[in-house]
C-alpha positions in Angstrom: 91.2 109.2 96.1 94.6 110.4 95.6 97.1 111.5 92.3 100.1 110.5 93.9 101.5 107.9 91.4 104.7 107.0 93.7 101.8 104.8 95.6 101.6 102.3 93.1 104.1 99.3 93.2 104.3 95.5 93.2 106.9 93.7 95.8 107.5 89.8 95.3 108.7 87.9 98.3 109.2 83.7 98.9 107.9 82.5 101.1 109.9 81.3 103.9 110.0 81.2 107.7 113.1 83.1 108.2 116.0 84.2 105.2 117.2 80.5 104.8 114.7 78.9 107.2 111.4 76.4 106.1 109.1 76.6 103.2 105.8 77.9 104.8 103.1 77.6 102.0 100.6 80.9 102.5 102.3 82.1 105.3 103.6 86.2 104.8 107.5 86.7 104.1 109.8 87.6 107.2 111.9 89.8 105.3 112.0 92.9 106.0 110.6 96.0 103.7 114.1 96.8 102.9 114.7 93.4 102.3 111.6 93.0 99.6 112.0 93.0 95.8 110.1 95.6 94.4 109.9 95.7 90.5 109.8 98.2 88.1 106.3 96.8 86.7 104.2 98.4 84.1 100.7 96.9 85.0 99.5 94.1 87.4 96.1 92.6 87.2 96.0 90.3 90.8 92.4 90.1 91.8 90.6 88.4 94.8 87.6 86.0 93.2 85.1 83.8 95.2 82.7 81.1 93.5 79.3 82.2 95.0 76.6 79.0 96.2 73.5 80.0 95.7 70.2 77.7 97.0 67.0 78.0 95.1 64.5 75.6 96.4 61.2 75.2 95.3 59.1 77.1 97.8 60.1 80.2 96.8 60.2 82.0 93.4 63.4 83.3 94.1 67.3 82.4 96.0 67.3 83.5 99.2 70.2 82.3 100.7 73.6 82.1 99.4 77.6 81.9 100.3 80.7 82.1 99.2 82.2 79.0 97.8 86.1 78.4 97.3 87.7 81.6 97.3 91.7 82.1 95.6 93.1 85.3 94.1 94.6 85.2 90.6 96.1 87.6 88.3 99.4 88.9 86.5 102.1 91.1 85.8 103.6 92.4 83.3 107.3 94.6 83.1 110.1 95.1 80.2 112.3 92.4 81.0 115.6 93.5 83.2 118.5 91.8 84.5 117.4 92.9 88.3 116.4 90.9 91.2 112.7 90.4 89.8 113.8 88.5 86.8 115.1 86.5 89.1 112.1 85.7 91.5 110.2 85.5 88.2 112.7 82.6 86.6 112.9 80.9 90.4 109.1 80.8 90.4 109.1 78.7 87.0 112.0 76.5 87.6 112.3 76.3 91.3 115.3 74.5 93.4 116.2 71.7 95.0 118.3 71.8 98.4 119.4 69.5 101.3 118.8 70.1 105.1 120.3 73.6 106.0 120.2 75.1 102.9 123.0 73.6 101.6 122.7 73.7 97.5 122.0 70.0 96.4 123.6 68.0 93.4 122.2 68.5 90.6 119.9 71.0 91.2 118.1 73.3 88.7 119.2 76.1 90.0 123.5 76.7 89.8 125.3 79.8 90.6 129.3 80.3 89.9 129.9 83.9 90.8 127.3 86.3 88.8 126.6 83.8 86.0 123.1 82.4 87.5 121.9 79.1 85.1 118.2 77.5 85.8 117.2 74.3 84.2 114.2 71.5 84.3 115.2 68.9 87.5 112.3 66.2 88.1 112.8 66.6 91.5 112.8 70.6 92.0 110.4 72.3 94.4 108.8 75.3 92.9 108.3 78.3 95.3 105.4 80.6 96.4 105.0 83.9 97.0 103.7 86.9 98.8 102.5 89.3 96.7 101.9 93.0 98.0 100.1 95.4 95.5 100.4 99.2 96.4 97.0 100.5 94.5 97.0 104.4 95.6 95.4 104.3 98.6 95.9 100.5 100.7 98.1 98.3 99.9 96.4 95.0 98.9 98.6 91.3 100.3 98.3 88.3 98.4 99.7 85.2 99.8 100.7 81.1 98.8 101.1 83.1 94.9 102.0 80.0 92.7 103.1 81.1 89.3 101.1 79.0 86.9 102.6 81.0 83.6 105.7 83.2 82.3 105.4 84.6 78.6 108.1 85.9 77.1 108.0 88.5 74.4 110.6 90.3 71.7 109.5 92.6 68.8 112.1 94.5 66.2 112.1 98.0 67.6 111.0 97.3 70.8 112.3 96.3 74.8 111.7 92.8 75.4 108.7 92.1 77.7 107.8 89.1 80.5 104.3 88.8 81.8 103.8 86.2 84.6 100.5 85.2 86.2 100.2 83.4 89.5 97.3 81.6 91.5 97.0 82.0 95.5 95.3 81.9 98.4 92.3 84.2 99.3 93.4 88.3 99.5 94.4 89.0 103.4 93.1 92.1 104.7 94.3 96.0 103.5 97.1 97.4 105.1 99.0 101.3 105.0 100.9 101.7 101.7 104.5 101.6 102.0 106.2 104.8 101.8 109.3 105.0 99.9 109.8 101.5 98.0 113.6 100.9 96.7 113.5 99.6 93.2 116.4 97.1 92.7 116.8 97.7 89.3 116.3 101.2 89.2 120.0 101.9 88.0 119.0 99.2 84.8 117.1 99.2 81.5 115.8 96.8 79.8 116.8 94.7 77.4 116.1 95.5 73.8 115.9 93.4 70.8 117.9 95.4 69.1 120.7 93.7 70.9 119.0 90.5 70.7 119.9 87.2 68.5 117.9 84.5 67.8 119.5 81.5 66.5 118.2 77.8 65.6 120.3 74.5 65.6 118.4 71.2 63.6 120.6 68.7 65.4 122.7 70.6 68.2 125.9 71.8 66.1 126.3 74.8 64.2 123.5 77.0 65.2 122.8 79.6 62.6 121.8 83.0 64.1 119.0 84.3 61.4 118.5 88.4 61.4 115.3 88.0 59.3 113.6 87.8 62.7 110.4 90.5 62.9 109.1 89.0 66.3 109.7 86.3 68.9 107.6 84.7 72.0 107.7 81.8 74.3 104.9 81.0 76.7 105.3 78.5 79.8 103.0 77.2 81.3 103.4 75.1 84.9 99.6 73.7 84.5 99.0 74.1 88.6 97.2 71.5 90.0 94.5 73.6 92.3 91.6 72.1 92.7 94.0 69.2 95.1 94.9 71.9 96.8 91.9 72.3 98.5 90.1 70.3 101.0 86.2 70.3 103.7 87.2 72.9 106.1 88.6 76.0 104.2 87.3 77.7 101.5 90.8 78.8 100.2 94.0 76.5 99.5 95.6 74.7 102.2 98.4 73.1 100.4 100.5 74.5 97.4 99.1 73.7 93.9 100.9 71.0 92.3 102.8 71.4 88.9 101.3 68.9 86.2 102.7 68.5 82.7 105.2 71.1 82.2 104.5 73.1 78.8 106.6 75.3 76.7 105.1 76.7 73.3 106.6 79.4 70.7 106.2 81.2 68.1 108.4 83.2 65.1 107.7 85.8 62.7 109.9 86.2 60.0 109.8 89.5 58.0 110.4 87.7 54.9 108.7 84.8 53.6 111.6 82.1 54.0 110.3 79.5 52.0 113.4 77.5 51.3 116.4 78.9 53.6 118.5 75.7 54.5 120.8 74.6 56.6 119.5 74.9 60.7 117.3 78.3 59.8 113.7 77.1 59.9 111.4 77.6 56.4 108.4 76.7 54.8 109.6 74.0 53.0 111.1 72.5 55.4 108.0 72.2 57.7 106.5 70.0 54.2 108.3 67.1 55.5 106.2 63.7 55.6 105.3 63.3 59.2 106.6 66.8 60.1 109.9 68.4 61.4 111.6 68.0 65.2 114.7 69.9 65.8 116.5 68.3 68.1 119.7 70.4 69.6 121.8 69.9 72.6 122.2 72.0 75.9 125.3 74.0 74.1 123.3 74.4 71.4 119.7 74.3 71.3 117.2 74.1 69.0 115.6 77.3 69.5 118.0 80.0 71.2 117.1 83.5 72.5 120.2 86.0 73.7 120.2 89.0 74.7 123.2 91.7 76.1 123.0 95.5 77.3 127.2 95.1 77.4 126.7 94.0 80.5 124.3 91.8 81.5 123.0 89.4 79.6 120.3 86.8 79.0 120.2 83.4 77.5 117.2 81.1 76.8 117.4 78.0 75.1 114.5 75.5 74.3 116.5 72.5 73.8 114.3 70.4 71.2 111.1 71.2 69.5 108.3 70.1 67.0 107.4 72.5 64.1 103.6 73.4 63.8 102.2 73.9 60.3 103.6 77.3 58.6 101.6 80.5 58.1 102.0 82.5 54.6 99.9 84.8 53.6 99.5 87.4 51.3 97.2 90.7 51.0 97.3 93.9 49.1 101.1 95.7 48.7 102.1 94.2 52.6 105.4 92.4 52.3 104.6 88.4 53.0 105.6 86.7 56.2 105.9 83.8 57.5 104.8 83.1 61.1 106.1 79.3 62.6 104.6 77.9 66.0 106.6 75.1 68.0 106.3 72.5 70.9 109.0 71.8 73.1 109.6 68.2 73.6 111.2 66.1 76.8 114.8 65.4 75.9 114.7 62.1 77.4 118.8 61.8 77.6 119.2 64.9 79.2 115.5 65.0 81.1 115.5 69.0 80.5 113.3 70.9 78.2 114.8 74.3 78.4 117.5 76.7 80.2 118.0 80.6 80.9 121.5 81.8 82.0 121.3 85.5 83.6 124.8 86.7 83.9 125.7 90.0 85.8 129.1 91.2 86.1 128.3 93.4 88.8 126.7 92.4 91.9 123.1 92.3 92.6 121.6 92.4 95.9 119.9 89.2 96.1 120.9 87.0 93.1 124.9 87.7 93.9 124.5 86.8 97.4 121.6 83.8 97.0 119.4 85.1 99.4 116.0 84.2 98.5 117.4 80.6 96.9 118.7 79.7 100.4 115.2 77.9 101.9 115.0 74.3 102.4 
């Protein structure tokens, strides 16, 4: 055992045969440790699993023989959410890219950079990456490889940072390796960002969004839905191909601190939801039916969910506690745009790897 703390980090690389060379599913980064992400992550929870066989026939009382069945690693992390090079990887995992031979960036891709504004959006035809993941857990560090992000949850509190938690499926763990010594933390010169310099507006028909300051919490969760059991075949008992995405999913939910039953206009309330046959909010790309933004002065964040379906409202009331109102949503396919969301991460600065396109550049 040892108390050194400094041994404890999380790195997450592409996976790629060289810096802008071919997508190699499972197969370990070529970048170098200095050229690694490592992220300033509060916990991780990546764990190797095996489904164990077991044989009982009926000679003996008890199993006697047994083996390992498909084995995959699985698991999460979760960080306050910075404008640094892991946000990054994080919002490439979810909405991938699309590029010709070379590494040249295609037409309409999902993924767009002009200069430090960096804008990723739903494409039909995108190719979603994987990862290596390397754990440093105090004593070995632990390698995870062909790490498929099948989840990013987004989370925002009054009085709090604002927090992302990502969880990824893989291949089986490869074998332990010596820490690394001295990891360099991209975003170790960054904070978080906070919801106290955080908006949240709404936008019933894509004009005039109203930004609401009633807002006590926020969250989006979404979910790729990873296709893994075609991702294995007779022959290996881990993956040999990259899970799939399946039907994309992207689910919400708002607290207000008051209970908002009849606010008008684009802000949401709990008479509006009363509506025969329930209530869709159906914005545009500029503006969007549900908006998230936030700033630190100099970097910013902007999410947008571009149309959504209202769940059935939540008000209740107990004791001397002030009454709430809590409001789930759906996002729904814009069928004229073909996008259900978009996040723009804008630096002003440069940033080692999202300024110069580095891990975007495989083919």
């Amino acid at each position: 055992m040892t108390s050194n703390f400094t041994n404890r980090y999380v790195s997450l690389t592409p996976e790629h045969t060289t810096v802008s060379g071919i997508r190699s599913y499972g197969t370990a980064s070529v970048m170098t440790a200095t050229g690694k992400i490592y992220g300033e992550v509060d916990d991780e929870s990546i764990s190797y699993n095996f489904d164990m066989m077991a044989r009982n026939d009926m000679s003996r009382y008890g199993v006697a023989k047994s083996v390992n069945g498909k084995e995959y690693s699985e698991g999460g992390i979760n960080l306050v959410m910075q404008p640094d090079d892991t946000l990054g990887l994080l919002l490439y995992g979810l909405y991938g890219d699309e590029y010709d031979a070379g590494g040249v960036d295609a037409a309409a891709t999902g993924y767009t950079i002009s200069g430090f504004v960096h804008t990723w959006k739903e494409v039909n035809t995108l190719l979603l990456p994987s990862f290596t993941i390397e754990v440093g857990r105090e004593e070995k560090q632990h390698t995870y490889t062909g790490m498929c992000m099948s989840s990013l949850s987004i989370s925002a509190s009054h009085g709090e940072y604002a927090t992302i938690s990502a969880d990824f499926t893989g291949k089986s763990e490869s074998a332990l390796t010596t820490l690394i010594a001295s990891p360099t933390f991209g975003g170790a010169a960054l904070d978080g960002f906070h919801f106290a310099n955080g908006t949240v507006s709404f936008s019933e028909a894509g004009a005039s969004s109203t930004t609401v300051t009633s807002i006590k919490s926020i969250s989006l969760e979404f979910s790729t839905n990873l296709d893994t059991d075609a991702a294995c075949s007779i022959g290996s008992r881990t993956y040999l191909r990259q899970p799939q995405p399946q039907v994309r999913e992207i689910t919400g939910s708002v607290e207000f601190s008051i209970a908002n039953t009849v606010a008008g206009g684009n802000t949401p309330d709990y008479n509006m939801m009363l509506t025969t046959g329930g209530k869709i909010f159906d914005g545009a790309i500029a503006e969007p039916a549900v908006q998230l933004n936030f700033t630190n002065a100099t970097q910013s964040l902007n999410i947008g969910i571009q149309k959504v379906r209202w769940e059935a409202p939540s008000l209740n009331v107990s004791g001397r506690d002030t009454s709430t109102l809590s409001m789930n949503f759906v996002a729904l396919l814009d069928v004229t745009t073909n996008t259900m969301s978009q996040i723009i991460l804008t630096h002003t600065t440069a940033s080692t790897a999202l300024a110069t396109d580095i891990k975007y550049s495989e083919v």
